[in-house]
C-alpha positions as a printed Julia matrix, in Angstrom:
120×3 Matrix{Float64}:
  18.12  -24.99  -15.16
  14.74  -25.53  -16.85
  12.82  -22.96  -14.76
  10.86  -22.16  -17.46
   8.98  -25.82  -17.3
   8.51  -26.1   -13.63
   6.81  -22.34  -13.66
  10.04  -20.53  -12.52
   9.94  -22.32   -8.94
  13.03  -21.94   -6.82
  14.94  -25.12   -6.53
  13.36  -24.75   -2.9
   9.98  -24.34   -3.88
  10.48  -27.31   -6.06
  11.6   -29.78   -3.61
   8.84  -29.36   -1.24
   6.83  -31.05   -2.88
   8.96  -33.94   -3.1
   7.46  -37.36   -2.13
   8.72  -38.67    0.87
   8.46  -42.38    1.44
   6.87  -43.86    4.78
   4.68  -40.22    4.68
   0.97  -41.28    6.19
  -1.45  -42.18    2.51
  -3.11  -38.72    3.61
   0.15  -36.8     2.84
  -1.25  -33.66   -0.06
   2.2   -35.15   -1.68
   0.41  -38.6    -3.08
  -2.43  -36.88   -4.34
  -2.35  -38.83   -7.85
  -3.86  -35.43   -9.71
  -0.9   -33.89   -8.61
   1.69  -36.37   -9.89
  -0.18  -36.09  -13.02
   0.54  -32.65  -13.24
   4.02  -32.63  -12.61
   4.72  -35.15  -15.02
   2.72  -33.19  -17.28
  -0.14  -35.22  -17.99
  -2.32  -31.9   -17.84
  -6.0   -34.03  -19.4
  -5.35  -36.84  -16.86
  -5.03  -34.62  -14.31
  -7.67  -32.71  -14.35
  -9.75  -35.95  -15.23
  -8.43  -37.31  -11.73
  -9.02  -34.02  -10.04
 -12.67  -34.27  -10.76
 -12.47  -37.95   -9.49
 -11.23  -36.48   -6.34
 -13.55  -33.29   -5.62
 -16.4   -35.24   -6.49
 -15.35  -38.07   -3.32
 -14.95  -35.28   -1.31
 -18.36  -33.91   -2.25
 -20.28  -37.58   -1.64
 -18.1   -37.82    1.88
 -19.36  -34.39    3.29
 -22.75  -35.2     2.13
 -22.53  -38.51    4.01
 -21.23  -36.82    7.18
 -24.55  -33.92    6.87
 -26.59  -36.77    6.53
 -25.51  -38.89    9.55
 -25.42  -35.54   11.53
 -29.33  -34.67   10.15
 -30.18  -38.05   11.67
 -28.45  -37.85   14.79
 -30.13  -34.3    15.2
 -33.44  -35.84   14.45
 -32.76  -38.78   16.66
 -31.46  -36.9    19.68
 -28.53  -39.18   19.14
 -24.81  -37.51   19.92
 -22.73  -37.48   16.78
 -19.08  -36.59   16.22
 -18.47  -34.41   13.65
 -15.04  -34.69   11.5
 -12.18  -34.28   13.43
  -8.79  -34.71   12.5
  -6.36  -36.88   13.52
  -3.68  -35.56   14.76
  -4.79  -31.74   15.84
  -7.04  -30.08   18.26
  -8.69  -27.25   17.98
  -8.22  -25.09   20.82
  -8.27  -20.92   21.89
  -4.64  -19.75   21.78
  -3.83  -18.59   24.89
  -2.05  -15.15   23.5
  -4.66  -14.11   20.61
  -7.5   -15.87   22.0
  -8.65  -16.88   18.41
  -9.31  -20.94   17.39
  -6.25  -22.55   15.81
  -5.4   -26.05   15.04
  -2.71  -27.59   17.73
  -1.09  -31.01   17.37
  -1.97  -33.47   19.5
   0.02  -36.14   18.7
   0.46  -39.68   17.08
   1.53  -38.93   13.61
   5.27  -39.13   14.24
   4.52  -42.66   16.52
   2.21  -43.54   13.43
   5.4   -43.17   11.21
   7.81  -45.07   13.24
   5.3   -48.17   13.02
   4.39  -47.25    9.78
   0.7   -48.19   10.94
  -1.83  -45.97    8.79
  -4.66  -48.23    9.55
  -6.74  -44.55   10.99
  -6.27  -42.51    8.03
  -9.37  -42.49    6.06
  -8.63  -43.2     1.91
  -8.96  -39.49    0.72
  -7.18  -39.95   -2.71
């Protein structure tokens, strides 16, 4: 019913996008330009998805930076790694892939979020 406003989604396609309370703040499901759009606040939206690319611009440029110093500094640095996956050779293609390596679901249970960096 209504297909034609939610852009002919199956009811399955639909709910997976559902929020989900006690997700971790990271979850692609709270990103506010998102909500936005679904409720059909289409200006606002892409107003807030501007917000958003432009923070993620200003955060990369902050992690070349540090990693230009460290390089000229002979200093170690850690580049961005995710939280909860690895990345490691498959042992059957032998190509990189991302593996999980654990935490999130513990991270849920205690609903601590304290290592998730504010992305939105």
């Amino acid at each position: 019913k209504y297909a034609e406003n939610m852009y002919y989604f199956s009811e399955l396609a639909l709910t997976l996008n559902a929020p989900e309370s006690g997700t971790a703040p990271t979850d692609s499901r709270w990103r506010p330009d998102q909500r936005l759009m679904e409720n059909g606040r289409w200006d606002e939206a892409n107003a807030e998805k501007q917000r958003l690319e432009e923070k993620q611009r200003l955060s990369r440029k902050r992690r070349e930076a540090e990693a230009a110093r460290a390089s000229e500094d002979g200093t170690p640095c850690d580049p961005y790694k995710p939280l909860w996956f690895e990345r490691k050779k498959d042992p059957v293609t032998q190509e990189l892939a991302h593996v999980y390596k654990g935490g999130y679901w513990e991270s849920k249970e205690k609903q601590d979020w304290s290592l998730c960096p504010d992305i939105f």
